[in-house]
C-alpha positions as YAML, in Angstrom:
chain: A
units: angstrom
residues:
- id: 1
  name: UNK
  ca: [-164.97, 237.71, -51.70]
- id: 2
  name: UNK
  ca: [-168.57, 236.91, -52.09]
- id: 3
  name: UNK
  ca: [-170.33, 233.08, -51.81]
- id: 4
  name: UNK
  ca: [-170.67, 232.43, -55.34]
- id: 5
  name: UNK
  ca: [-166.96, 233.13, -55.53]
- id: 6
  name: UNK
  ca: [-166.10, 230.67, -52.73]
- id: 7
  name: UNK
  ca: [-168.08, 228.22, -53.96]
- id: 8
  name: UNK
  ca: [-166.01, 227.97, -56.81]
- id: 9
  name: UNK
  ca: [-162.95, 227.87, -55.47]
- id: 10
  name: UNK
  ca: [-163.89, 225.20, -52.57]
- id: 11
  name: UNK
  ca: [-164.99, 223.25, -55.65]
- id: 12
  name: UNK
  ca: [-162.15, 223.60, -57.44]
- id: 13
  name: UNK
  ca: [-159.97, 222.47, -54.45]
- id: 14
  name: UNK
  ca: [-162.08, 219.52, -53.80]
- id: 15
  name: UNK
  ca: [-161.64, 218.53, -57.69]
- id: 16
  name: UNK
  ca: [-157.96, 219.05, -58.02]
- id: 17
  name: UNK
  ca: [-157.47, 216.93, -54.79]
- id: 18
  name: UNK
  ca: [-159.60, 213.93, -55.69]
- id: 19
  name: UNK
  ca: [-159.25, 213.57, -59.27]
- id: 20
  name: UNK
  ca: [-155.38, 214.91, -59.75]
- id: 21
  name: UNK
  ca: [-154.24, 214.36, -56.28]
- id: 22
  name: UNK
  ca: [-152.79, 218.07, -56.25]
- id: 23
  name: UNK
  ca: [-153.26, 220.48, -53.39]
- id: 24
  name: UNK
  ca: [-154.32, 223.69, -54.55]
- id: 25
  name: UNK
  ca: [-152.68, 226.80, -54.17]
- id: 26
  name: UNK
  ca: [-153.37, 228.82, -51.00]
- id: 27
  name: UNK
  ca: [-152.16, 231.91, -48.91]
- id: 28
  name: UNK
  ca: [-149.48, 231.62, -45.87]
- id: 29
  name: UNK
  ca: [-152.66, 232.93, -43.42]
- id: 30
  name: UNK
  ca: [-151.37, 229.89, -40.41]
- id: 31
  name: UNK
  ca: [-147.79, 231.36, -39.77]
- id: 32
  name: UNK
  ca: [-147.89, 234.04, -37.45]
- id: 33
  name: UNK
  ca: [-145.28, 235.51, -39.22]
- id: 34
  name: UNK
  ca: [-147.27, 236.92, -42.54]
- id: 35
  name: UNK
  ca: [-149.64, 238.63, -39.93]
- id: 36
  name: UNK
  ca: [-146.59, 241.07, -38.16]
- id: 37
  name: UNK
  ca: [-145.16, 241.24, -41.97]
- id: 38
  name: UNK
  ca: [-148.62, 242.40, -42.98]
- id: 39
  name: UNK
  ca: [-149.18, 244.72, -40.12]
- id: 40
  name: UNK
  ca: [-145.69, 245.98, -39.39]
- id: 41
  name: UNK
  ca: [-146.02, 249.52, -40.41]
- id: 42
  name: UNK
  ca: [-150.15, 249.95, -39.07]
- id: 43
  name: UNK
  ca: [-150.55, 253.00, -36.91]
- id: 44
  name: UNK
  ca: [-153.96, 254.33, -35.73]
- id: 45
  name: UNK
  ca: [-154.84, 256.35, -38.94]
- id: 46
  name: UNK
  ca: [-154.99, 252.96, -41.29]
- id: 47
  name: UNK
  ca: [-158.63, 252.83, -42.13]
- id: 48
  name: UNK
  ca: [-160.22, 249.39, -40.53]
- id: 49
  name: UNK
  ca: [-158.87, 246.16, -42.45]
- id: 50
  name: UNK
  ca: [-162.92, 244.01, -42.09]
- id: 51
  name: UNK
  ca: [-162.44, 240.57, -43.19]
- id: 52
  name: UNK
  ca: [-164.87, 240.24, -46.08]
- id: 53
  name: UNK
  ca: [-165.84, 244.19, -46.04]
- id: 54
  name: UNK
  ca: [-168.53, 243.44, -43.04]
- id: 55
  name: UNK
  ca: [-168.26, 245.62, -40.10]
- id: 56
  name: UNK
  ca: [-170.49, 245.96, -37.01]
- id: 57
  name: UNK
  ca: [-173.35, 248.06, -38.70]
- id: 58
  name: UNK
  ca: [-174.19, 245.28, -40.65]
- id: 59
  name: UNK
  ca: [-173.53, 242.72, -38.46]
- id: 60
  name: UNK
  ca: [-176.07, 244.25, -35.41]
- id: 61
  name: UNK
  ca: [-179.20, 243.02, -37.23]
- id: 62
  name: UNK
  ca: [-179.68, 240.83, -40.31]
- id: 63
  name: UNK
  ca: [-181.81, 238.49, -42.09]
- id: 64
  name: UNK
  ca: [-181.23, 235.03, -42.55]
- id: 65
  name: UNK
  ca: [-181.86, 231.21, -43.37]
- id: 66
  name: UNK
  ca: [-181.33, 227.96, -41.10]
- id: 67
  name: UNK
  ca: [-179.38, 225.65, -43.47]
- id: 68
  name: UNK
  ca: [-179.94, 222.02, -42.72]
- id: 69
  name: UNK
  ca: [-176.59, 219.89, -41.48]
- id: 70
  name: UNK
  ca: [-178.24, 217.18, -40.07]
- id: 71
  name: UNK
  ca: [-176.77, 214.72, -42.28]
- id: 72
  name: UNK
  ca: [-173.52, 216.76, -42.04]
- id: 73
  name: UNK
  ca: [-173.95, 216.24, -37.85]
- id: 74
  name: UNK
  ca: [-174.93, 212.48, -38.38]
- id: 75
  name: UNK
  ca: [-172.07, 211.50, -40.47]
- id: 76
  name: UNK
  ca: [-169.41, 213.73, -38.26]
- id: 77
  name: UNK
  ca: [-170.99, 212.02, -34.90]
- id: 78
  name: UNK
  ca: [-170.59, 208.26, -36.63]
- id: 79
  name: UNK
  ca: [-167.12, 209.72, -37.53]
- id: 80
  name: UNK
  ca: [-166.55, 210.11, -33.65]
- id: 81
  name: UNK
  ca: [-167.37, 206.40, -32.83]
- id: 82
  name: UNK
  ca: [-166.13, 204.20, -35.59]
- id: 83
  name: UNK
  ca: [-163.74, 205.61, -37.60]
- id: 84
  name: UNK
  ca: [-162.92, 202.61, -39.75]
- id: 85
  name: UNK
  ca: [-165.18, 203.14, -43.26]
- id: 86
  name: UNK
  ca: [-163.63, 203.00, -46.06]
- id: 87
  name: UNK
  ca: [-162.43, 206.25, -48.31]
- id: 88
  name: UNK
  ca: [-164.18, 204.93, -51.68]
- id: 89
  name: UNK
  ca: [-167.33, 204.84, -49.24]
- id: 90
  name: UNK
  ca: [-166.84, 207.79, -47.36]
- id: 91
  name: UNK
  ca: [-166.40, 209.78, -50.46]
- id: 92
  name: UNK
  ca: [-169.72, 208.37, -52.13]
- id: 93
  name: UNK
  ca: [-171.73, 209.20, -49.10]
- id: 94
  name: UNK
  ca: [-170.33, 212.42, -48.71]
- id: 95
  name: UNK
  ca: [-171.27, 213.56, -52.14]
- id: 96
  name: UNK
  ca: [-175.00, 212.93, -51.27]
- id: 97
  name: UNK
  ca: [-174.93, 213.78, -47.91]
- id: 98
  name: UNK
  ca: [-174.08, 217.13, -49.13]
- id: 99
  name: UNK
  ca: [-176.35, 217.11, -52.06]
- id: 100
  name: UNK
  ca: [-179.29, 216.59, -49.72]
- id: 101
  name: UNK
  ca: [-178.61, 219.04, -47.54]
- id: 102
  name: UNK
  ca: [-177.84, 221.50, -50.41]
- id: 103
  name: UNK
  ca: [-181.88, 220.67, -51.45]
- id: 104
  name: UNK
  ca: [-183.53, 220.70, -48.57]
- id: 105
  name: UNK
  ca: [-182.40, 224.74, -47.89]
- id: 106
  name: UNK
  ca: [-183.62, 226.02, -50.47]
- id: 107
  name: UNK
  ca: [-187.48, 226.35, -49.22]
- id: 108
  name: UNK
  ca: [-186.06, 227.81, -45.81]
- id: 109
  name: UNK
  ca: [-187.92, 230.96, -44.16]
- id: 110
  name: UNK
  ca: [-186.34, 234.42, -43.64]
- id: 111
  name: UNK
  ca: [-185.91, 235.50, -40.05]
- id: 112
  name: UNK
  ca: [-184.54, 238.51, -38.44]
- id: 113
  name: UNK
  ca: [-182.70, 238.62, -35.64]
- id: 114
  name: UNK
  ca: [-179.62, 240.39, -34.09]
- id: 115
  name: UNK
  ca: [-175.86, 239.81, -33.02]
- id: 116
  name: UNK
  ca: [-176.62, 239.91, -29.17]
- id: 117
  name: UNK
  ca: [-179.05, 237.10, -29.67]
- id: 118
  name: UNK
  ca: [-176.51, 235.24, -32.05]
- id: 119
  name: UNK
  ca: [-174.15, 235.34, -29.25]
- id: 120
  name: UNK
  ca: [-176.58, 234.13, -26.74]
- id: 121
  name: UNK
  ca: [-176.49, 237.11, -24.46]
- id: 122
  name: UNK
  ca: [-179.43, 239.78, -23.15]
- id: 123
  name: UNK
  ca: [-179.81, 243.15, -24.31]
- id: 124
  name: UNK
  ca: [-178.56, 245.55, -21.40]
- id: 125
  name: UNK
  ca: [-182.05, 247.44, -20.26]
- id: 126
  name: UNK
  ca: [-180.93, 250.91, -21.31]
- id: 127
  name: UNK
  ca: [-184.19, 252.25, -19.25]
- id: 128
  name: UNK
  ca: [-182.70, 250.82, -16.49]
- id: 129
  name: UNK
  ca: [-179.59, 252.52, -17.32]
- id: 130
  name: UNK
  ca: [-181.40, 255.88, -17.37]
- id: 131
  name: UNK
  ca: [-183.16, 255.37, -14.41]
- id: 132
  name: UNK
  ca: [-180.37, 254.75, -12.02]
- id: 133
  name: UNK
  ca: [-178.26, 257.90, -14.03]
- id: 134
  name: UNK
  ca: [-175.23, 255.34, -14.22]
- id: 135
  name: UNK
  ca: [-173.54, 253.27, -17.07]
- id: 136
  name: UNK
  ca: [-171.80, 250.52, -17.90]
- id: 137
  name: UNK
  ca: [-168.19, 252.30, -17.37]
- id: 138
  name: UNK
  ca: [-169.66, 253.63, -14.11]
- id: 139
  name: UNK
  ca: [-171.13, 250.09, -12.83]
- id: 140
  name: UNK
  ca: [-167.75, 248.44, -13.35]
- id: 141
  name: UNK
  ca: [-165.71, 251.15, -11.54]
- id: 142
  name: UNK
  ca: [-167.87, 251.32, -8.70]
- id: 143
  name: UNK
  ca: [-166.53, 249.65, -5.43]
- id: 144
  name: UNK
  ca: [-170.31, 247.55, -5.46]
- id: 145
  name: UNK
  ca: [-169.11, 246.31, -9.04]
- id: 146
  name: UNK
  ca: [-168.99, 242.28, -8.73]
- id: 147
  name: UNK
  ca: [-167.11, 240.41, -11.75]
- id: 148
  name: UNK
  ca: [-169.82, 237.35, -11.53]
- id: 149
  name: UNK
  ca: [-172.03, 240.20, -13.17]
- id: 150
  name: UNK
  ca: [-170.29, 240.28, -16.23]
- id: 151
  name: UNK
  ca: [-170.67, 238.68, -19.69]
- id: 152
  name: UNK
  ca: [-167.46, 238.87, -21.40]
- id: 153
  name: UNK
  ca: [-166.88, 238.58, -25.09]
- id: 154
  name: UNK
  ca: [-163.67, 237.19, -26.61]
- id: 155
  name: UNK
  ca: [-162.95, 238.10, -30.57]
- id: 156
  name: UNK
  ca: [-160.18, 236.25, -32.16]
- id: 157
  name: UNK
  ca: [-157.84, 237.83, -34.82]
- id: 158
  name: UNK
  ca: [-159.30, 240.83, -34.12]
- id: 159
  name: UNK
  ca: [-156.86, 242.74, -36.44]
- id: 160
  name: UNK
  ca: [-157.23, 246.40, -36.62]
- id: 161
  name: UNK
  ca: [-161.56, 246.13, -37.04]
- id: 162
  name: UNK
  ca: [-163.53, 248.84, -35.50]
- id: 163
  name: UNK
  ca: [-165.94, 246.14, -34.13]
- id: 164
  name: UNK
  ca: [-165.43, 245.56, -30.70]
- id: 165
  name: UNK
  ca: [-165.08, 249.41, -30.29]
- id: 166
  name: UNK
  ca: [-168.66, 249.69, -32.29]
- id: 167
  name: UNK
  ca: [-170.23, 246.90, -30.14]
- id: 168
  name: UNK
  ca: [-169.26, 248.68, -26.59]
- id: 169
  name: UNK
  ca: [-170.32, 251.99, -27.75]
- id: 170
  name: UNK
  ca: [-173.34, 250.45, -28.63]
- id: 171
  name: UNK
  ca: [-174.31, 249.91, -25.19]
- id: 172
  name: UNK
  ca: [-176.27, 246.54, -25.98]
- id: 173
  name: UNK
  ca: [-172.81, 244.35, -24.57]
- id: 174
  name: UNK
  ca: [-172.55, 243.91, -20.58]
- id: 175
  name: UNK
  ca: [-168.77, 242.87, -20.74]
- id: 176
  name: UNK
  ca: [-166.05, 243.24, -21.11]
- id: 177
  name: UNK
  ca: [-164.86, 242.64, -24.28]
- id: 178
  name: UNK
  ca: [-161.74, 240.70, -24.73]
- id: 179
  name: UNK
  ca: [-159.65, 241.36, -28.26]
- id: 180
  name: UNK
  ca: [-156.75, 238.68, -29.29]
- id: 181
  name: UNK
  ca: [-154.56, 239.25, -31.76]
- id: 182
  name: UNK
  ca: [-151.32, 237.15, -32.71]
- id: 183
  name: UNK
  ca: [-149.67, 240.26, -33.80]
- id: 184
  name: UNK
  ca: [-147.65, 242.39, -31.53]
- id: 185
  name: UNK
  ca: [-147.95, 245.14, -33.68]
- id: 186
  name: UNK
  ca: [-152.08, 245.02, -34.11]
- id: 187
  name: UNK
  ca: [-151.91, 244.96, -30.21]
- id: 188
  name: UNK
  ca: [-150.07, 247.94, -29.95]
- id: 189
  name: UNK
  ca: [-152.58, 250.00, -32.36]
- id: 190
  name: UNK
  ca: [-155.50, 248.69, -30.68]
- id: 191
  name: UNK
  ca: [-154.35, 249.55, -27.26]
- id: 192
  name: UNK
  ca: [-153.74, 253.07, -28.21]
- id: 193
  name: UNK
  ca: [-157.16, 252.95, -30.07]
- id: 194
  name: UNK
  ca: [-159.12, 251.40, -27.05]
- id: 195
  name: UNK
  ca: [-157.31, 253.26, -24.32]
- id: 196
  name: UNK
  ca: [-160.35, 255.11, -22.79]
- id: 197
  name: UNK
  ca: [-162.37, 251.37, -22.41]
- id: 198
  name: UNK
  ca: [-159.58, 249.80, -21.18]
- id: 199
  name: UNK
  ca: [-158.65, 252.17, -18.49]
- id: 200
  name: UNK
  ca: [-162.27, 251.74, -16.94]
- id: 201
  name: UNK
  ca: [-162.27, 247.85, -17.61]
- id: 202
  name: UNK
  ca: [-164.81, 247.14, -20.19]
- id: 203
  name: UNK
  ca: [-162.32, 245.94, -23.22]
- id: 204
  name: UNK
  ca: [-158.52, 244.38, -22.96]
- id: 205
  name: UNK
  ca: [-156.63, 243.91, -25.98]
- id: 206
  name: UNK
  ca: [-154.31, 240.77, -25.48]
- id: 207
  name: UNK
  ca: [-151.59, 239.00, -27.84]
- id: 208
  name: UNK
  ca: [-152.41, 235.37, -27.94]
- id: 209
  name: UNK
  ca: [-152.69, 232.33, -30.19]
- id: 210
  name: UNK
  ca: [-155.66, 231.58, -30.94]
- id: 211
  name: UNK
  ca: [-155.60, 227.98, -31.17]
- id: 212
  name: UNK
  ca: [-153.77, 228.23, -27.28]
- id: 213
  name: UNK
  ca: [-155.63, 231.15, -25.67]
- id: 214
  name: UNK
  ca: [-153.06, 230.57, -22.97]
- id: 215
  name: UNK
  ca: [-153.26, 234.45, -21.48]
- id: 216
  name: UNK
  ca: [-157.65, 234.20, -21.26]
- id: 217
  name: UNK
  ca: [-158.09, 236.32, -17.66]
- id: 218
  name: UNK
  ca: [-160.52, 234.36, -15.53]
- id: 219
  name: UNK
  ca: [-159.04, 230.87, -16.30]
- id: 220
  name: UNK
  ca: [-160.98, 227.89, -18.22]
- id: 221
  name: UNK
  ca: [-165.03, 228.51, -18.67]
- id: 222
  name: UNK
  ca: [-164.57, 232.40, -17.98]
- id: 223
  name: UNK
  ca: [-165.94, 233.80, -21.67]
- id: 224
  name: UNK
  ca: [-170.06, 234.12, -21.77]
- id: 225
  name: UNK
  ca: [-169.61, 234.15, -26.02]
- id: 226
  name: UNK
  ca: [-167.07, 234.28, -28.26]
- id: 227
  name: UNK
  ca: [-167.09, 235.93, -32.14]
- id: 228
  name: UNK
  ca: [-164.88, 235.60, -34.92]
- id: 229
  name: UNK
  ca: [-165.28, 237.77, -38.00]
- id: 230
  name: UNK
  ca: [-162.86, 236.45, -40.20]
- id: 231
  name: UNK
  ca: [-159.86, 234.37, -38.39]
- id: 232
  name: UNK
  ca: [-161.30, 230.84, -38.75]
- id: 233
  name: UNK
  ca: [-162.40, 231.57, -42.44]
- id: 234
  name: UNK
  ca: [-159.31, 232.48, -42.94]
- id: 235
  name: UNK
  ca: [-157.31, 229.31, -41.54]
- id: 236
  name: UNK
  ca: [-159.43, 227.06, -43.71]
- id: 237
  name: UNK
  ca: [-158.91, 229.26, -46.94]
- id: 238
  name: UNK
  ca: [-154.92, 228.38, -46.33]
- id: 239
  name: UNK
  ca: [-156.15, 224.65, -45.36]
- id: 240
  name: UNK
  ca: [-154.93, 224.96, -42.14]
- id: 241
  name: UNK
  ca: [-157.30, 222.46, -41.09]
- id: 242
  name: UNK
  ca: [-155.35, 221.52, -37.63]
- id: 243
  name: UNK
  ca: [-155.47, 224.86, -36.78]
- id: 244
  name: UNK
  ca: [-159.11, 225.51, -37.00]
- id: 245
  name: UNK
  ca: [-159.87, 222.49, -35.09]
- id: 246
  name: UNK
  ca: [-157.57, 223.59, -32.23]
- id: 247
  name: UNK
  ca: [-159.15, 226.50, -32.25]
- id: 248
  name: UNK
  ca: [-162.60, 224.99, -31.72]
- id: 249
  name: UNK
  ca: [-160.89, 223.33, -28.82]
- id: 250
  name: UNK
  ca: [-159.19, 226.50, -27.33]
- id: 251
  name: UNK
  ca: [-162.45, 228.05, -27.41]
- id: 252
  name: UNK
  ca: [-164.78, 225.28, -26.05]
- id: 253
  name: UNK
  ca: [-162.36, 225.63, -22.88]
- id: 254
  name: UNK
  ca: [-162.72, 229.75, -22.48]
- id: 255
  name: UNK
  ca: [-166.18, 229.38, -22.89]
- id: 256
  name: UNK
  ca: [-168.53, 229.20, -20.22]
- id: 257
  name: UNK
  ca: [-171.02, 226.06, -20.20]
- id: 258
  name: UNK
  ca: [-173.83, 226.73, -22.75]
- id: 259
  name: UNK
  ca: [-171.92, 229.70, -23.91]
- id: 260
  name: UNK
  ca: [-171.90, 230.50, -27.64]
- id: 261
  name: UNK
  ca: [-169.04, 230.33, -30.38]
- id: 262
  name: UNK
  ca: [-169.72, 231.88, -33.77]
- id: 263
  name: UNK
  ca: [-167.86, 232.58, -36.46]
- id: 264
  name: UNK
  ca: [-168.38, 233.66, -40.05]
- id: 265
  name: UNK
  ca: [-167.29, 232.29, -43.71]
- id: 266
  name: UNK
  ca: [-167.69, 232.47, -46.96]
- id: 267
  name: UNK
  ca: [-167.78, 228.78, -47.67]
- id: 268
  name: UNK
  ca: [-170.76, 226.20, -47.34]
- id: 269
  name: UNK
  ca: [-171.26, 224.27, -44.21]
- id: 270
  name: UNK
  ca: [-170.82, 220.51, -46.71]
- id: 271
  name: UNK
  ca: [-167.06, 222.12, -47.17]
- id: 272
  name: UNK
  ca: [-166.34, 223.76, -43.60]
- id: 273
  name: UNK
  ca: [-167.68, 221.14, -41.34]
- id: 274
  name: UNK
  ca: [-166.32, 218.02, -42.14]
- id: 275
  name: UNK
  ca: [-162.69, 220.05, -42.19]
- id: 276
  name: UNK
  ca: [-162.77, 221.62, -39.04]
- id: 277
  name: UNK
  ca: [-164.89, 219.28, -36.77]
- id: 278
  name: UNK
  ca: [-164.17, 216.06, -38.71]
- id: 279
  name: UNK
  ca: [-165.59, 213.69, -35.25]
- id: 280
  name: UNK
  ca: [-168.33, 215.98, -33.79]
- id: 281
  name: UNK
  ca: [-168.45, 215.69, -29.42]
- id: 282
  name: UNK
  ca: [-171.55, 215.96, -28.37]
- id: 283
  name: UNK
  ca: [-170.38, 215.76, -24.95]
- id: 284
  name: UNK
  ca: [-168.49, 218.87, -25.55]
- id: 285
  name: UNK
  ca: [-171.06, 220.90, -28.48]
- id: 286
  name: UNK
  ca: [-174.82, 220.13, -28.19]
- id: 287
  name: UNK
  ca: [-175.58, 218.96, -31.35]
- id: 288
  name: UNK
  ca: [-179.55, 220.46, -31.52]
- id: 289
  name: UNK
  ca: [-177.80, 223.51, -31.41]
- id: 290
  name: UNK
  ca: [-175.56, 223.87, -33.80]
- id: 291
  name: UNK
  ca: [-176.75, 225.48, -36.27]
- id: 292
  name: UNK
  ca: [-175.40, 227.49, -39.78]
- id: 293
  name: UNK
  ca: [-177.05, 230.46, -40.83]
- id: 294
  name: UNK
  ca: [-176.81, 231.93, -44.21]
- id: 295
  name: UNK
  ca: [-176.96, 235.43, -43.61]
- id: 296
  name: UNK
  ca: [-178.95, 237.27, -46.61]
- id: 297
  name: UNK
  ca: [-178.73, 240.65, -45.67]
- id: 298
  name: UNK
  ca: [-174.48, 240.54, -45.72]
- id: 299
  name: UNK
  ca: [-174.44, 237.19, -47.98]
- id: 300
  name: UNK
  ca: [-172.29, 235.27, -45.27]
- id: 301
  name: UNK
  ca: [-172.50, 232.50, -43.69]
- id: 302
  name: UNK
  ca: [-172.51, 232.27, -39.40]
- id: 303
  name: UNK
  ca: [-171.81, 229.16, -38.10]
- id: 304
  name: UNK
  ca: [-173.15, 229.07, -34.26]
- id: 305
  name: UNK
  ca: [-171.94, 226.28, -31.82]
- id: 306
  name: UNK
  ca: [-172.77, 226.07, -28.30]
- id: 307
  name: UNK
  ca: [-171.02, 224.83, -25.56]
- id: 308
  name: UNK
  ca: [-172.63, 221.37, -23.64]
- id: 309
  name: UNK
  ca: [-174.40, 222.19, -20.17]
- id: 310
  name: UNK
  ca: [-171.51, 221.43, -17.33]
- id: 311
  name: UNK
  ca: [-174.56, 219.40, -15.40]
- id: 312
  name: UNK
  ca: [-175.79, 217.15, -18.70]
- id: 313
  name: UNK
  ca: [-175.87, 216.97, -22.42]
- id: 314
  name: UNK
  ca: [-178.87, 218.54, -23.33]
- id: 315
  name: UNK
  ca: [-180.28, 215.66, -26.09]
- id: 316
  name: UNK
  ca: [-183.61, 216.30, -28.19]
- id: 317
  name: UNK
  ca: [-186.49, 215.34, -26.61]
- id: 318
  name: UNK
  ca: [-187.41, 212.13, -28.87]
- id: 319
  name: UNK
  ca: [-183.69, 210.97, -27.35]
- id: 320
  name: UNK
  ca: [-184.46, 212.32, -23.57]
- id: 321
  name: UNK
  ca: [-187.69, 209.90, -23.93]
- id: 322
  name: UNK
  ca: [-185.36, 207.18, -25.67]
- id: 323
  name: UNK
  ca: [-183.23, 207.16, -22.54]
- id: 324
  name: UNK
  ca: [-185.82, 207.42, -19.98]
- id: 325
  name: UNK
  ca: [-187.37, 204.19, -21.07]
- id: 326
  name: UNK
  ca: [-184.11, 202.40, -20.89]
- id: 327
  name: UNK
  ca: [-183.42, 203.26, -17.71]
- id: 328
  name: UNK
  ca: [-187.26, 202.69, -16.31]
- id: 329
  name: UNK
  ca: [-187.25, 199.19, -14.29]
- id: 330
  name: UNK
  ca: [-188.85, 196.72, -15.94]
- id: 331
  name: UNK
  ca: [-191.98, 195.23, -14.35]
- id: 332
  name: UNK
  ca: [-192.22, 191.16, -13.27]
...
């Protein structure tokens, strides 16, 4: 898959639907059931199955673009308190709501930056590390080890990909890492595969739904970030548009407050957003910080949401002034 060819096909399905009222065909990727058909007969020697051919080397640093979504946002956060326009409308606004954001990316500067900072986390001091002759294994098996310490990482549908393995060995991640699968079958592999890491405690591999995440250790606002290399991309490729927004709802739970949920796609954010976060919360996302990243180095998009502050919605400043003024006294 590649943008250009997503593009056309989100285009395609956006035609068909409007103009012959026809829903296009797509694959079975909601049942649970065409995942343990599909993995039934994996064992450990199956090469790594990476949603969109993009593992962990090239995910660790990359280039990329800010695309704008403000008028996305706007429209999705009107969507969230009146929900009465009308289709014809709603249609004709949406057309250049996404044509203007389309334009105003294309002058965008390239910056470079890496996964830990996409997932909102700090580096582990590897000097440190040396210094004190100790790891990460060693640090959570020692009887000082204290679970407030940690940063875990959830990755949904994390199939039979090498990159949660990668990303420990890596030594950048505090954890521990936290692999869900729906399969039975993927869970089984990756057990065998991440035995050593989870004997010491730095990775579980767990079988849950992702739009539940019912069996989450730690309970509700326990996961410091949460990536997803291909599960959410693929839910709205079979228009399993309930799904994806459960999902966002599953996760915004797991996830601590101002923790980080991204996920990558092949489609455009004027296609992807308005499906999967049709009324946008901002007492539940902060809205300054959402962002969508086209990623030039792996030509991908990363969409990066980030959960609201438990203490207060953290609003741009021009609305922080907007509020303080309404709630100064007025002088007689």
């Amino acid at each position: 898959m590649s943008l250009r060819g997503r593009l056309v096909i989100d285009k395609m399905k956006t035609w068909t639907l409007q103009n012959l009222n026809m829903v296009f065909p797509v694959p079975p990727y909601g049942a649970a059931e065409f995942w343990e058909k599909s993995y039934k007969d994996f064992t450990l020697e199956d090469p790594p199955q990476e949603w969109g051919y993009v593992a962990y080397k090239n995910l660790q640093e990359y280039q990329y673009k800010s695309l704008p979504i403000k008028n996305n946002l706007n429209h999705m956060v009107r969507n969230n308190n009146n929900n009465n326009s009308s289709k014809s409308k709603s249609k004709i606004s949406n057309s250049n709501r996404n044509r203007n954001d389309e334009e105003q990316g294309e002058n965008e500067e390239i910056r470079t930056t890496t996964l830990v900072e996409t997932l909102g986390l700090k580096e582990i001091d590897q000097t440190a590390i040396a210094n004190t002759n100790a790891n990460m294994n060693a640090n959570r098996s020692s009887p000082n080890y204290n679970p407030k310490d940690d940063d875990p990482i959830l990755m949904l549908g994390c199939g039979n990909s090498r990159m949660a393995l990668e990303m420990w060995q890596s030594q950048k991640y505090k954890g521990p890492i936290l692999q869900v699968d729906v399969s039975s079958r993927i869970v089984d592999v990756m057990t065998q595969m991440c035995a050593k890491e989870i004997r010491t405690g730095d990775m579980m591999v767990i079988q849950d739904d992702a739009t539940q995440l019912s069996s989450i250790g730690g309970g509700d606002g326990a996961v410091a970030a949460c990536v997803d290399k291909g599960l959410m991309d693929a839910l709205f490729c079979a228009d399993c548009f309930d799904q994806c927004q459960d999902i966002l709802r599953s996760v915004h739970r797991v996830l601590k407050p101002d923790g980080i949920y991204a996920f990558y796609s092949f489609s455009r954010p004027e296609y992807v957003l308005p499906k999967i976060m049709p009324q946008f919360n901002p007492k539940h996302w902060q809205p300054h910080n959402l962002q969508v990243r086209h990623d030039v180095t792996n030509q991908i998009m990363l969409y990066r949401f980030q959960k609201a502050s438990e203490v207060t919605i953290q609003l741009p400043e021009r609305q922080r002034r907007g509020q303080t003024a309404k709630s100064r006294p007025k002088r007689r």
